[in-house]
VEXRO-552264 format. One line per 5 residues: their letters; for each residue x, y, z of N, C-alpha, C, CB. Coordinates in steps of 0.2 Angstrom, whole numbers, always signed. Atoms other than C-alpha are relative to their C-alpha. Glycine has a CB too. Layout:
BEGIN
A = X/Y/Z/X/Y/Z/X/Y/Z/X/Y/Z; ...
This chain:
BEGIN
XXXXX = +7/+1/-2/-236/+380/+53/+0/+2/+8/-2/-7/+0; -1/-3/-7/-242/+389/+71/-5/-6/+2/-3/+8/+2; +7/+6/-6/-252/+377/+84/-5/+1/-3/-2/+1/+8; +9/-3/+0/-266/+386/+79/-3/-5/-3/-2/+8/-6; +3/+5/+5/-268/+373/+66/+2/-6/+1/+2/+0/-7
XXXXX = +1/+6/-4/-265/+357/+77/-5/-3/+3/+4/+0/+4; +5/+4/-2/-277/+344/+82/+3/-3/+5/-2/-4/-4; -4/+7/-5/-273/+334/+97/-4/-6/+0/+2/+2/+7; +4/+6/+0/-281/+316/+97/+2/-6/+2/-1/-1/-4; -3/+4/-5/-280/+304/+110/-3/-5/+0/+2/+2/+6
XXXXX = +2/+6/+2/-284/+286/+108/-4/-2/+4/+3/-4/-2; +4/+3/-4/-297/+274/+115/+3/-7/+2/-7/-1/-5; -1/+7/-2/-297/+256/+121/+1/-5/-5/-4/-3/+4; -2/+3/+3/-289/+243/+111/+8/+2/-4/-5/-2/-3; -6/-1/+3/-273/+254/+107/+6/-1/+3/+0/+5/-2
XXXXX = -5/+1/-4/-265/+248/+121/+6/-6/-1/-3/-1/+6; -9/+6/+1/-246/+238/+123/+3/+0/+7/+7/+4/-6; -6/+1/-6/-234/+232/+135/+4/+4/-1/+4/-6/+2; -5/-6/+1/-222/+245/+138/-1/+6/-3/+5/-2/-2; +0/-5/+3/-231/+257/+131/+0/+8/+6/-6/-1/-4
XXXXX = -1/-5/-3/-225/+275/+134/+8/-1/+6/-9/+2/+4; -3/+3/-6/-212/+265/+146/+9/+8/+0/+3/-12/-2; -7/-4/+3/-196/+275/+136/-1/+7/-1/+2/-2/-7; +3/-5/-2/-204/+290/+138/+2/+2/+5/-5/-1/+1; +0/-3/-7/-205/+291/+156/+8/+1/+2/-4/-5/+6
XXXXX = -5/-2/-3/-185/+289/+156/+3/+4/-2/+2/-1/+1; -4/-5/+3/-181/+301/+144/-3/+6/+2/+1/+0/-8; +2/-9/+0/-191/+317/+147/-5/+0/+10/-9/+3/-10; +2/+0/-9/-194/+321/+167/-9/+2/-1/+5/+9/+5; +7/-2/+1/-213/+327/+161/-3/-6/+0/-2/+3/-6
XXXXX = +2/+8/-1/-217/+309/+157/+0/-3/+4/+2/-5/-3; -1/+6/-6/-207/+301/+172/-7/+4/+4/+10/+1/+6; +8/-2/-7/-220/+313/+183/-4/-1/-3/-3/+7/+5; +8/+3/+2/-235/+306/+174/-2/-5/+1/-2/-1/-6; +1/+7/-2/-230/+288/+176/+2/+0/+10/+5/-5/-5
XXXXX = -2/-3/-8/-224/+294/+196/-8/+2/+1/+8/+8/+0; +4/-3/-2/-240/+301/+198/-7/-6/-4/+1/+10/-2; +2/+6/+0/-248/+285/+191/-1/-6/+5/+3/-3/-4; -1/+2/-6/-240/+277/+205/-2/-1/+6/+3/+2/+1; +2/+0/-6/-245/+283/+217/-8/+2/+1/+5/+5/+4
XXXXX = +6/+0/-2/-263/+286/+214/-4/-6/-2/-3/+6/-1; +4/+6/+1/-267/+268/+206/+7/-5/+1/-6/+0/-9; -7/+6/-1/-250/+257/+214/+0/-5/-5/+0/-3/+6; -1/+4/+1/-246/+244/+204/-3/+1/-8/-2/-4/+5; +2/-1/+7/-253/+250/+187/+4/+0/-3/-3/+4/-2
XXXXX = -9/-3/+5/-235/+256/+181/+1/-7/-1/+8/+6/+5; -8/+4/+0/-226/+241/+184/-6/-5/-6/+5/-6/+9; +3/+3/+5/-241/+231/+175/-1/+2/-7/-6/+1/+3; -2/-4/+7/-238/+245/+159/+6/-4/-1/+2/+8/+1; -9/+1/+2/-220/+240/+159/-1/-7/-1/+8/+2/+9
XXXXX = -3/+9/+1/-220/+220/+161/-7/-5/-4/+3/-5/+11; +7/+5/+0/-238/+215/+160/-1/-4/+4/-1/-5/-5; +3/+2/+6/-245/+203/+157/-4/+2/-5/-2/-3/+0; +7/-5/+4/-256/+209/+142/-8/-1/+3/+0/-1/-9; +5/+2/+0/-270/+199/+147/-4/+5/+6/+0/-8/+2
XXXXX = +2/-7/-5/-271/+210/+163/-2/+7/+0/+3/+0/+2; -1/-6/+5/-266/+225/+155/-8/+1/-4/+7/-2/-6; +3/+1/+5/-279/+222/+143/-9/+1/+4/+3/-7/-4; +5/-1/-4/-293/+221/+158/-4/+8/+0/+2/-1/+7; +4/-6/+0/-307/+236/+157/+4/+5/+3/-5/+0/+3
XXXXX = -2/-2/-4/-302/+242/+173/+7/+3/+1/-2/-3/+4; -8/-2/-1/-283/+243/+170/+3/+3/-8/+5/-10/+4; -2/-1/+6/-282/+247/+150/-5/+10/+1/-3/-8/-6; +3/-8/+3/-293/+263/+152/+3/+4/+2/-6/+3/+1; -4/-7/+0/-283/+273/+165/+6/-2/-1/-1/+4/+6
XXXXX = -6/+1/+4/-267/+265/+158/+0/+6/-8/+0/-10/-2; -1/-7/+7/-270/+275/+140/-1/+5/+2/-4/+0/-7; -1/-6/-3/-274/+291/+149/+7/+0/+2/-6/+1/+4; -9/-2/-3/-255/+287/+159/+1/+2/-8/+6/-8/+3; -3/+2/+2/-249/+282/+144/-1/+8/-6/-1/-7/-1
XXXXX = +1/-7/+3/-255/+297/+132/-2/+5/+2/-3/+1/-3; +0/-5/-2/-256/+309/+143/+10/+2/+1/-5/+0/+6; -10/+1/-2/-235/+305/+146/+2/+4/-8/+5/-12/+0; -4/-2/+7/-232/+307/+127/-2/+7/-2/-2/-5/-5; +5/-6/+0/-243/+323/+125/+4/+6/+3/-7/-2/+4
XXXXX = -3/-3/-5/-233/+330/+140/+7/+2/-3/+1/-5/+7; -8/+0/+4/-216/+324/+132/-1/+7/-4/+2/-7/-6; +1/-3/+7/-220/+332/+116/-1/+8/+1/-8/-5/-5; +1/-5/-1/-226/+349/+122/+7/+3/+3/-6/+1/+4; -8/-4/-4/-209/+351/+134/+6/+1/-7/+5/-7/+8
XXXXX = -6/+1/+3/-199/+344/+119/+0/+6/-3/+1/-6/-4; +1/-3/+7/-208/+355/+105/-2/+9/+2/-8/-6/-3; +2/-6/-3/-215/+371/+117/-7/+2/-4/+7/+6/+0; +7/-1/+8/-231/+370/+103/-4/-3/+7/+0/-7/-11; +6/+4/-2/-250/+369/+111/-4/+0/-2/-2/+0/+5
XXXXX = +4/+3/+4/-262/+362/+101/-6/+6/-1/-2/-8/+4; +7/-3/-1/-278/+374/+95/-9/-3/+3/-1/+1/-7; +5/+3/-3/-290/+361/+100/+3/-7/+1/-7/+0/-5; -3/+5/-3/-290/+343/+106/-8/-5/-1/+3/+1/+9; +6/+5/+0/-302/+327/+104/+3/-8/+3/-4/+0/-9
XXXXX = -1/+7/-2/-302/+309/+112/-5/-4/-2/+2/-2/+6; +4/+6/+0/-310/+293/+107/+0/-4/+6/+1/-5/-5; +4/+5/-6/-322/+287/+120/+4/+0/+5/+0/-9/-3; -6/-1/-6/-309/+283/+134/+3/+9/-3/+7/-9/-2; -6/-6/+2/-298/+297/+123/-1/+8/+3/+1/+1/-8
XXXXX = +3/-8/-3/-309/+310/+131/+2/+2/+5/-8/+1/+1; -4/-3/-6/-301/+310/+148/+4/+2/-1/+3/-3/+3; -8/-2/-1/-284/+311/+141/+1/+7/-4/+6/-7/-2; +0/-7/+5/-288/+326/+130/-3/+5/+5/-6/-1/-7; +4/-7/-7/-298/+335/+147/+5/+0/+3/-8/-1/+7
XXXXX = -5/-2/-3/-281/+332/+155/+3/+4/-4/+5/-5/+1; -3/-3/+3/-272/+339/+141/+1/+9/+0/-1/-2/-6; +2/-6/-2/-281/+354/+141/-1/+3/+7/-6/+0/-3; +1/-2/-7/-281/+355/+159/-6/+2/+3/+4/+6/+0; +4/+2/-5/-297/+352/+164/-3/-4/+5/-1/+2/+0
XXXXX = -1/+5/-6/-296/+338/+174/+8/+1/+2/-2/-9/-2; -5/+2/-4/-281/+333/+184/+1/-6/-2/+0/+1/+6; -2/+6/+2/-272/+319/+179/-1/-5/+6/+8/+2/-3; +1/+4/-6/-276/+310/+196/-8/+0/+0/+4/+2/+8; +7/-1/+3/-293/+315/+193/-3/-7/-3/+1/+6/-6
XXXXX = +2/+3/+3/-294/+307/+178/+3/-7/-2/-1/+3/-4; -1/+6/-2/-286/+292/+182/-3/-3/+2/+2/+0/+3; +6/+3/-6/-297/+288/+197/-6/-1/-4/-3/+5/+7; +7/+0/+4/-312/+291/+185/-1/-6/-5/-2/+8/-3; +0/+8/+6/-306/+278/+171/+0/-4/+4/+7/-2/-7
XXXXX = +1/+6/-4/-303/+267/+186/-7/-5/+1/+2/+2/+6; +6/-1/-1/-319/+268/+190/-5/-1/-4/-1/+6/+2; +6/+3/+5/-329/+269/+174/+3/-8/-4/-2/+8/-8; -2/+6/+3/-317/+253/+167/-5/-5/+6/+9/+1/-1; +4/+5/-7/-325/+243/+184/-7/+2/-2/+2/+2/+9
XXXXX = +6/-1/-2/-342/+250/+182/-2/-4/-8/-4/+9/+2; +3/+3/+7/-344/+245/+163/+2/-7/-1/+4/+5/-6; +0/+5/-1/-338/+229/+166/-3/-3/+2/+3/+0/+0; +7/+2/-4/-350/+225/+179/-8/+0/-4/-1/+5/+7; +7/-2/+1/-365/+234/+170/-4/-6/-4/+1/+7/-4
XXXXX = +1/+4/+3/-366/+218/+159/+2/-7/+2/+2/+1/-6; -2/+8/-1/-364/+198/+163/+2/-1/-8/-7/-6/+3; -2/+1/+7/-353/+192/+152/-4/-4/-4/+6/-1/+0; +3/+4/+5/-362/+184/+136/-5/+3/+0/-2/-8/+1; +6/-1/+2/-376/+192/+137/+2/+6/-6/-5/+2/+5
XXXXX = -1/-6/+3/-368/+208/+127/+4/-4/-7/+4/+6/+4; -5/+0/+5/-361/+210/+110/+2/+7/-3/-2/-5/-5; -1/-4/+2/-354/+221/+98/+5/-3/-7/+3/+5/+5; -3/+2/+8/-349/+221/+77/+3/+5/-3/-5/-3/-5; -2/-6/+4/-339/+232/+66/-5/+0/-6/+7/+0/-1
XXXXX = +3/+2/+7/-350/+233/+51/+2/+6/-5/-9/+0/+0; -4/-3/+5/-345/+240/+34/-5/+2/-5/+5/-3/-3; +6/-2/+4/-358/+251/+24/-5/+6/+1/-3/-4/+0; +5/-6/-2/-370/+265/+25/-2/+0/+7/-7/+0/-3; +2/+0/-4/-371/+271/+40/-8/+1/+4/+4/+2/+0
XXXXX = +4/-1/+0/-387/+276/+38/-8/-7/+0/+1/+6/-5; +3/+6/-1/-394/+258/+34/+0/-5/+6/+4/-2/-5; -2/+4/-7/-384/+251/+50/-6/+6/+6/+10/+2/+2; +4/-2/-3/-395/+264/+59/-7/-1/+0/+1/+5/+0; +6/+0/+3/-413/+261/+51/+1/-8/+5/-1/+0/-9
XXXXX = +2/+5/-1/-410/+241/+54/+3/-1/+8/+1/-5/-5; -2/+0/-8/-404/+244/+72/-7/+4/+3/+10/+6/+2; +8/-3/-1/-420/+254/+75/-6/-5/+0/-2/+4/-4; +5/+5/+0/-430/+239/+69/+0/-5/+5/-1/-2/-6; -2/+6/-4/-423/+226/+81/-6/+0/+8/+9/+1/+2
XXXXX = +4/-2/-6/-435/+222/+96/+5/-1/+6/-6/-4/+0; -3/-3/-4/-422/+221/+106/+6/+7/+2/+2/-4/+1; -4/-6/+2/-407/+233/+110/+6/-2/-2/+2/+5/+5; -5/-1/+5/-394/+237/+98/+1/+6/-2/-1/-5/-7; +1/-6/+4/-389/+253/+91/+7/+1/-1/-4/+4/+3
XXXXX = -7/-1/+1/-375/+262/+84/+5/+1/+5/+0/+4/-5; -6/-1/-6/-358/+263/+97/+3/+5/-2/+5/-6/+2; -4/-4/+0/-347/+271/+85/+1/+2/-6/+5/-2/+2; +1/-2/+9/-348/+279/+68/+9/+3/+2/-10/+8/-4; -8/-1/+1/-328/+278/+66/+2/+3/-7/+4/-7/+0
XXXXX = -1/-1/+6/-328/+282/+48/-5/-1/-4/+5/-3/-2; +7/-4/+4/-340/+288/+35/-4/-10/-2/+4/+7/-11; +4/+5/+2/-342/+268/+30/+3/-6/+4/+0/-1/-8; +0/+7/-2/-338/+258/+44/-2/+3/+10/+8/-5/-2; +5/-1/-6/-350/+260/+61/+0/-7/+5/-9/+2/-3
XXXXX = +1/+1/-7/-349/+251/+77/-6/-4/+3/+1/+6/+3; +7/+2/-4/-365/+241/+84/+1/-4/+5/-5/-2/-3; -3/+2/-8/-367/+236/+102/-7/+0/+4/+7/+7/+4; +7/+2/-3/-380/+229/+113/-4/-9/+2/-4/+3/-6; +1/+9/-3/-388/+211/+118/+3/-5/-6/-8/-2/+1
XXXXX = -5/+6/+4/-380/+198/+109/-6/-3/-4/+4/-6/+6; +4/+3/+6/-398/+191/+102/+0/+7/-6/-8/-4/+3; +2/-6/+6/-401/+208/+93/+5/+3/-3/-4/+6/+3; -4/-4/+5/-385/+214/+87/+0/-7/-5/+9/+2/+3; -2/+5/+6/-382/+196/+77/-9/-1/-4/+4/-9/+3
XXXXX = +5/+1/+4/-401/+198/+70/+1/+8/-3/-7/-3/+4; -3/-6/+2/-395/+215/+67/+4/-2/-7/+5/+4/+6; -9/+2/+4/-377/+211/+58/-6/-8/-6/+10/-5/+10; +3/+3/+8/-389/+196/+49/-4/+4/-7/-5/-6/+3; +3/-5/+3/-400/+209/+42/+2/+5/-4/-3/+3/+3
XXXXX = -6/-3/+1/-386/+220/+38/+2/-4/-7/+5/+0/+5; -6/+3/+4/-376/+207/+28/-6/-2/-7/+5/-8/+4; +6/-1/+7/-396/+205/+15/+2/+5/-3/-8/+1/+2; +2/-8/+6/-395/+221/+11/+11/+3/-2/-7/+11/+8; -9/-1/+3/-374/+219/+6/+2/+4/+5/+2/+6/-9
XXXXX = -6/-1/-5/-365/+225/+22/+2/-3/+2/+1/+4/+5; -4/+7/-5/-352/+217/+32/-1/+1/+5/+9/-2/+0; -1/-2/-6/-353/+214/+48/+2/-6/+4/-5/+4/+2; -5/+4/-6/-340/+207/+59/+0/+1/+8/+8/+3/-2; +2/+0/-10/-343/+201/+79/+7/+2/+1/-3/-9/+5
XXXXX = -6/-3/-4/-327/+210/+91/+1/-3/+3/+1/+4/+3; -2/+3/-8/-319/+201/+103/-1/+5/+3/+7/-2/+2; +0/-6/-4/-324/+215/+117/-5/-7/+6/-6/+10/-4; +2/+2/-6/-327/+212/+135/-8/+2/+3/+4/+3/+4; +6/-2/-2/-344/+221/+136/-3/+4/-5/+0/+3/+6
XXXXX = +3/-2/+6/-355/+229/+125/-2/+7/+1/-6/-4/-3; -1/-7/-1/-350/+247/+127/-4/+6/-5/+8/+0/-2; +2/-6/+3/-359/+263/+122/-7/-2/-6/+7/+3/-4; +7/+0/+1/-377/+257/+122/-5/+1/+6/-1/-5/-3; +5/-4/-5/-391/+260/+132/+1/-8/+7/-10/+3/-4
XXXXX = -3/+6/-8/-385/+242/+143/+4/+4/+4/+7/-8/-1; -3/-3/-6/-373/+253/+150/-3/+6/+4/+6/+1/-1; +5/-4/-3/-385/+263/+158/+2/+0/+9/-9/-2/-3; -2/+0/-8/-380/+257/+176/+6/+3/-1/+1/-8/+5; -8/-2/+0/-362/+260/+172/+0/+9/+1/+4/-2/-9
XXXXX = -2/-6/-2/-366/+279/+171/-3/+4/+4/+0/+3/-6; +5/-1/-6/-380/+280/+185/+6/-2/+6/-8/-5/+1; -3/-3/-4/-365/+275/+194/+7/+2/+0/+1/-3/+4; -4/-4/+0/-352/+284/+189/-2/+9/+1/+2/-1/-6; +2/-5/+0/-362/+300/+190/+0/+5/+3/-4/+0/-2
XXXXX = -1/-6/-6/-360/+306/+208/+8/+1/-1/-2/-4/+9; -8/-2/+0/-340/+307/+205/+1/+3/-5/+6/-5/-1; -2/-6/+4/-340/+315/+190/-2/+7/-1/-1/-1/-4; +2/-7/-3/-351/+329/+196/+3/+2/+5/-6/+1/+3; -2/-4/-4/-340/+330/+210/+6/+1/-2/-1/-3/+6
XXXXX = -8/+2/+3/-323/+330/+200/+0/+9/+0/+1/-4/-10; -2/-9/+1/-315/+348/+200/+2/+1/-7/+7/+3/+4; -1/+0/+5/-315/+355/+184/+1/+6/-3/-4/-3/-1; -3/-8/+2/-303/+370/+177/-2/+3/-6/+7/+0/-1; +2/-5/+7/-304/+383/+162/+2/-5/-6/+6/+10/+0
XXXXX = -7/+4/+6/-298/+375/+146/+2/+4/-3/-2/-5/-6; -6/-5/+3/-283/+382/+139/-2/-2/-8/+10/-2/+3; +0/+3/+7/-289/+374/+122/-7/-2/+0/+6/-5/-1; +6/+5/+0/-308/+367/+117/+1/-7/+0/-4/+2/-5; -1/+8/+0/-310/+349/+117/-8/-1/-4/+1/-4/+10
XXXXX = +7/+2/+5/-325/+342/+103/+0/-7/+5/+1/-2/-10; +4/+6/-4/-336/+331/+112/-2/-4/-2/-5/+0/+3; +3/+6/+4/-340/+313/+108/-6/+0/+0/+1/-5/+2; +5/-2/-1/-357/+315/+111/-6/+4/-5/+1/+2/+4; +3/-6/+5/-362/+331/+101/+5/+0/-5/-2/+8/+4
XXXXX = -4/-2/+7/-346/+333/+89/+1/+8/+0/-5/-3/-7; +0/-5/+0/-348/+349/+96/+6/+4/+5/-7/+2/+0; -6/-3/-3/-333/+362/+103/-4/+1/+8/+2/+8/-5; +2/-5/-6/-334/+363/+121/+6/+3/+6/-5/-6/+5; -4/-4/-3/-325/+377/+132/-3/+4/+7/+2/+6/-7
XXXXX = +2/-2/-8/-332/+379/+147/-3/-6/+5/-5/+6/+0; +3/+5/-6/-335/+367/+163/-6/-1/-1/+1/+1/+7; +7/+0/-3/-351/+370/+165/-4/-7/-2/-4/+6/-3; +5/+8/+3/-360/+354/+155/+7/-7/+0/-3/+2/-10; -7/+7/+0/-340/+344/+156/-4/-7/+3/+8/+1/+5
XXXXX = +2/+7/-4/-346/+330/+168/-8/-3/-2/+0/+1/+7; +5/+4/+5/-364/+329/+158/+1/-5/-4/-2/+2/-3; -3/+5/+5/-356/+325/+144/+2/-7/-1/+4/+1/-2; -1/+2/-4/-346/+314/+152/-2/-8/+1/+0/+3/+3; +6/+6/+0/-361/+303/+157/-4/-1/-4/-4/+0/+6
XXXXX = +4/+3/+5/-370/+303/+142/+6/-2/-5/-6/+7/-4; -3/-1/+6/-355/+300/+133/+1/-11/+1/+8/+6/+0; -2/+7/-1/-355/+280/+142/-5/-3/-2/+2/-3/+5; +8/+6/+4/-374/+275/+134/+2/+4/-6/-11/+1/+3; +1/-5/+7/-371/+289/+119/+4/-1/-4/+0/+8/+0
XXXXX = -5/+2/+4/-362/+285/+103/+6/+4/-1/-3/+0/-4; -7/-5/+1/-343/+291/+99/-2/+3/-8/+9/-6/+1; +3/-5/+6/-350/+305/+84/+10/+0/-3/-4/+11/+5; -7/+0/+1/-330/+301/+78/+0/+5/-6/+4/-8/-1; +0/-3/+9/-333/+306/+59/-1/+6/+1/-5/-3/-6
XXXXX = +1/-8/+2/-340/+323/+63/+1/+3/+5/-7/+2/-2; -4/-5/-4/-329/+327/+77/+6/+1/-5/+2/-3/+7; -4/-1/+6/-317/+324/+64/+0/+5/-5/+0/-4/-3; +3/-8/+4/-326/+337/+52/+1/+6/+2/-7/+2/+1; -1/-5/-4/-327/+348/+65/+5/+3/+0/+0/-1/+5
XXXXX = -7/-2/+2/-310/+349/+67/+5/+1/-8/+4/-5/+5; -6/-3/+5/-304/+351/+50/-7/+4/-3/+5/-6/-7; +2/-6/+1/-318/+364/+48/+5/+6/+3/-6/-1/+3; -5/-5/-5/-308/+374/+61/+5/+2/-3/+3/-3/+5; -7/+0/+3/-294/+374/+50/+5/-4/+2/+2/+6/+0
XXXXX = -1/+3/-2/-285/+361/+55/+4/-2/-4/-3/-1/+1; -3/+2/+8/-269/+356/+43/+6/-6/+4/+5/+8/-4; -2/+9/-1/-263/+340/+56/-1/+0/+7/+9/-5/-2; +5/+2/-6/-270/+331/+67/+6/-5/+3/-9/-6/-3; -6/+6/-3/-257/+321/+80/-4/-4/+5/+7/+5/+4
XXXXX = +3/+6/-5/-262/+306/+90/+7/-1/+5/-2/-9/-5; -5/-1/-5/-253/+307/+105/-3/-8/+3/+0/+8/+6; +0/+5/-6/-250/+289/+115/+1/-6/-5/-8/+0/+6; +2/+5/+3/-250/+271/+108/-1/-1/-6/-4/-1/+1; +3/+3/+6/-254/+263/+90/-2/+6/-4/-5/-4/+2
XXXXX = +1/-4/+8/-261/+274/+74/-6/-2/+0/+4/-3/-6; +8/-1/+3/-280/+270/+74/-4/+4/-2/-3/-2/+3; +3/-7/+3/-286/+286/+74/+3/+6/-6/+0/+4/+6; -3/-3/+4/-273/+293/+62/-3/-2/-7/+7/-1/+1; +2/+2/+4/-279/+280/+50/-8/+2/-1/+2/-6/-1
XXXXX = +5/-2/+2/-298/+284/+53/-2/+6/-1/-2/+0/+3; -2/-7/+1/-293/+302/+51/-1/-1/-10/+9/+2/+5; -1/+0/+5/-287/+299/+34/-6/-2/-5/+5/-3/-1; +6/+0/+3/-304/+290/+29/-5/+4/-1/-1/-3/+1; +4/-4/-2/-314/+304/+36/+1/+5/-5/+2/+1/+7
XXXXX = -1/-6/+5/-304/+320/+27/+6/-2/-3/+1/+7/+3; -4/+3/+5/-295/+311/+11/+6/+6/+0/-5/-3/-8; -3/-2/+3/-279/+319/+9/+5/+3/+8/-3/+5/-6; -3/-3/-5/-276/+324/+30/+6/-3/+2/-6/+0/+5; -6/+1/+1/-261/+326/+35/+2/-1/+7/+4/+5/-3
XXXXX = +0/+3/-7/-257/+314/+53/+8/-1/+2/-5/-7/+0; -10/+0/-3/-241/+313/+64/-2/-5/+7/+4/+10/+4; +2/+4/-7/-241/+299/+78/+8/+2/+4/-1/-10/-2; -6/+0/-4/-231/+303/+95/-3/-6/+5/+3/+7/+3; +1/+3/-4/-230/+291/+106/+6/-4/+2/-6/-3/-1
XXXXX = -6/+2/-1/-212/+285/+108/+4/+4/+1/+1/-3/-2; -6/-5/-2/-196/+293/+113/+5/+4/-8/+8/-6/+6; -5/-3/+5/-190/+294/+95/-5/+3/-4/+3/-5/-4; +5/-5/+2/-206/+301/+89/-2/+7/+2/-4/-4/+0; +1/-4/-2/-206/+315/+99/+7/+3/-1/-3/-2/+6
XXXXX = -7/-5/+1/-186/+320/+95/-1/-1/-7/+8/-3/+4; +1/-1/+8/-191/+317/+76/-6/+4/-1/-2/-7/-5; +8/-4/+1/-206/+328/+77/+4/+5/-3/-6/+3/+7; -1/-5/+5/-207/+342/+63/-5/+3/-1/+2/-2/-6; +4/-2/+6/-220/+352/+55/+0/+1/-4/-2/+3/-1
């Protein structure tokens, strides 16, 4: 198989771990300067990867540009190990940084500073209690209708898979949402989450993030990157840092960036960094797709096509 037909896919928040990526950084010199160049532009983050605590680890501010370290290290590895570069690239939500690193256009200090930054603003943008967010299981088309009717805000966050969608928004209108939902036979399960991500609450979050990401330098891409936003292929800067900022009120389009990419021809999709969530949403997405996780030292010297 040539690259041509590799997907690259780099994970969102909640796939994080202690020590992730840690065995990495000492086997392959690409990783050590990822977490070396972690170092020194957010101090104290690494050693917080390596020991913890998770609780900390686990903080907005310190879990978002932690999985960009962390899967951008393994990504790194895997290309030095393997000399293969991917035909395209996609990240969930957060994964979208570490997928513009990949492709090279951000800078990995770059997009560091920027998850610093949007992990702190998205957490402010809401007091905590007032937000929520439920996984629900069922048409997604039904979850969108009774998210429309709600007089408060609620709407969809994340259409992860063809029958299980994401909803996120004030805490009285998603559970009169999710009660409405569960009449008409869906499930819908409340998240533990820190804020109620990727609805229009976070609307300050991306009013102030918006002057940095217009000012971010931003290179050719050696490879397209599908946008969370539109689901559509994007290959030139020009609109990157839009995106960007519509992408922290706008939903993650997961299922038909997934399409997308196995429209493209696409014959495996690899999750670079952390855990297996997207591998398995993959599989629900295009029944039969064929997924590779790297994210550890032995996974990257067992890699095959």
């Amino acid at each position: 198989m040539s690259a041509s037909k590799i997907a690259a896919l780099f994970p969102g928040q909640g796939s994080h771990a202690v020590g992730m990526g840690a065995d990495l950084a000492g086997e392959f010199p690409q990783a050590g300067e990822t977490y070396a160049a972690l170092d020194a532009t957010l101090p104290g983050l690494r050693s917080l990867i390596e020991g913890g605590p998770l609780d900390d680890l686990t903080r907005t501010a310190n879990q978002q540009p932690a999985l960009v370290a962390a899967s951008v290290a393994a990504y790194r590895a895997w290309q030095a190990h393997t000399g293969l570069t991917p035909m395209v690239a996609a990240g969930h939500s957060l994964g979208e940084y570490s997928a513009l690193v990949a492709a090279g256009v951000l800078t990995l200090e770059d997009a560091l500073r920027l998850t610093r930054k949007r992990g702190e603003l998205m957490q402010q943008a809401v007091p905590e209690g007032v937000g929520a967010m439920s996984a629900v299981m069922g048409d997604p088309a039904v979850v969108a209708e009774v998210c429309a009717a709600q007089a408060g805000v609620v709407q969809p966050a994340n259409f992860n898979a063809p029958t299980q969608t994401v909803i996120s928004g004030e805490k009285a209108a998603v559970d009169a949402a999710s009660a409405e939902l569960k009449t008409r036979g869906l499930k819908a399960i409340p998240l533990k989450v820190s804020a109620p991500f990727h609805c229009a609450l976070m609307r300050p979050a991306a009013e102030g993030l918006s002057a940095e990401l217009h000012a971010a330098a931003y290179g050719p891409y050696l490879f397209p990157v599908v946008a969370n936003v539109s689901a559509e292929l994007v290959d030139s800067p020009t609109h990157t840092a839009d995106l960007l900022e519509r992408q922290i009120t706008g939903s993650v389009r997961w299922v038909e960036t997934v399409q997308t990419l196995a429209e493209l021809g696409t014959e495996v999709f690899i999750e670079f960094g952390p855990g297996s969530v997207l591998s398995g949403l993959v599989k629900r997405i295009v029944p039969g797709a064929r997924t590779l996780n790297v994210g550890s030292t032995e996974q990257v010297r067992a890699f095959a096509l």
